[in-house]
Structures are given as structure tokens and as C-alpha cells.
C-alpha positions, 0 to 999 in steps of 0.5 A: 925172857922167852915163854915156850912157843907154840904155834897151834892151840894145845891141850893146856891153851885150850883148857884155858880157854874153856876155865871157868873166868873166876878160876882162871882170874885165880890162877892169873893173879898167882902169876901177877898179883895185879887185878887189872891183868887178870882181867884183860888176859881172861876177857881177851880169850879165846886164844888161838896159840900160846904166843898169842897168849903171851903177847897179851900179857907182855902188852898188858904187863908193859904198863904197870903203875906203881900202886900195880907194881906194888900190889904185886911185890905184897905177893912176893916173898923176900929173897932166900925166904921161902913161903910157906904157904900152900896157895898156887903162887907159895909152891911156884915161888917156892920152886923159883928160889929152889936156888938158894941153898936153905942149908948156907947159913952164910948166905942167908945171913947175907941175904937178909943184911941185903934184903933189909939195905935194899928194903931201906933204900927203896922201901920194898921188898927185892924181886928178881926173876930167881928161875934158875939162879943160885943164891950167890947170884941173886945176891950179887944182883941184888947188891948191883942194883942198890947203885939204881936211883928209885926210878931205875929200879922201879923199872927193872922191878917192873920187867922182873915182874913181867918176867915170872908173869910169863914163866908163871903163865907158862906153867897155867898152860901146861897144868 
């Protein structure tokens, strides 16, 4: 998945760069939940372009552990259940499953029989990069990868992370 591409340093990188580290680490952690990410992403400023930037996420989101992974899916709520609270990572995820029509009792129904199967197979929660994707999709995807063995999914959970990482970190740059 593709980040917004830019060559130079704008405004929002720029504003980045200068954050207090304990605001920036905050706003990271809405991105990623995983401490050790934040870290390396604010300790490696300055940044002279976005795609910097994103390269150095990428590089330290690609070796997640599973005690990572898992921190970080806490953060998540489930599919076709929207957060309700009022921090940074709440509204963004809130915005990221805008797709999910909240008035399709048939789908929310469907949802949460999935959810729970998904739960039960691989005892977290189910994350998928929503952005743009309707309820009826996530819930296809979501049945597709219950025929994944634990160790497949816990890899394509892992890159779906680094997925909403990057459209997350994305939106901290042009705040």
C-alpha cells in the first residue's frame, strides 16, 4: 500500500520533525500501538521527505513480534464495531470503517458471528486495513482468511497492520 509521496520537506514533515518527542511518540502510538516503533520513527528525525519517512516506518513495522502484533490489535476495535472513544486512534478507526453501513442489521449480525468464529480460531481480534472498503467486503475477506493456518495469518495480520500504520502515519503529516 502506497503512502502520499512526496519529494521535499512540507509544512506537516516539517512540523513533525520539530514536535515535542512525547507528542509525537502519542501520535505514533495512535498509528501503531507498538512502543518500540514510535521510538525508532521519532529517534530517527529529522526527515528530509515523506518518503523517508514512510521508508522508516515500513523498515521498522517489517519485523514485528507476536507480543508486538498483539499490543497493537488491543488497540483495534472489532470489525463493524465502532469505537467510541474520543483519543486520535478512536476517530481515525472510526473513519476507517466508515464502510460499514451501521444501519444493516444483516450485516452486523454477520459481522459479529464472524468475528467471534475468527476470535475462536485465532484468538484475536480480526484486522484488516478497512480504508475504503464496504462492510460486505471486509466481511468476505474476513471469512477468506479463516481457511489461513495461524502462522499465515498472524503474517497477513502483520502487514495489515503496517498497512493503517502508513495511512495513519500519513494523516499525522498533513494535520
Amino acid at each position: 500500500m502506497s503512502a502520499p509521496s512526496s519529494t521535499g520537506a512540507g509544512p506537516g514533515l516539517a512540523r513533525l520533525n520539530n514536535m515535542p518527542r512525547p507528542e509525537l511518540v502519542k501520535q505514533l502510538l495512535a498509528c501503531l500501538d507498538v512502543q518500540r516503533w514510535a521510538n525508532e520513527i521519532a529517534d530517527r528525525r529529522p526527515y528530509r521527505s515523506d518518503e523517508e519517512l514512510y521508508e522508516v516506518a515500513d523498515r521498522a513495522a517489517s519485523d514485528l513480534t507476536e507480543d508486538e502484533i498483539h499490543s497493537a490489535l488491543a488497540a483495534h476495535p472489532r470489525i463493524g464495531q465502532r469505537s467510541t472513544g474520543k483519543d486520535t486512534a478512536a476517530s481515525w478507526s472510526r473513519r476507517e470503517q466508515s464502510g460499514v453501513d451501521a444501519d444493516d442489521t444483516q450485516l452486523a449480525v454477520e459481522l459479529a458471528e464472524a468475528n467471534e468464529e475468527y476470535e475462536r480460531r485465532f484468538g484475536h481480534v480480526y484486522l484488516v486495513c478497512a480504508s475504503g472498503r464496504s462492510g460486505r467486503e471486509l466481511l468476505e475477506i474476513l471469512r477468506s482468511r479463516l481457511d489461513n493456518d495461524p502462522t499465515t495469518e498472524m503474517r497477513v495480520v502483520a502487514d495489515e497492520l503496517r498497512k493503517i500504520a502508513r495511512l495513519r502515519l500519513a494523516r499525522v503529516i498533513e494535520a
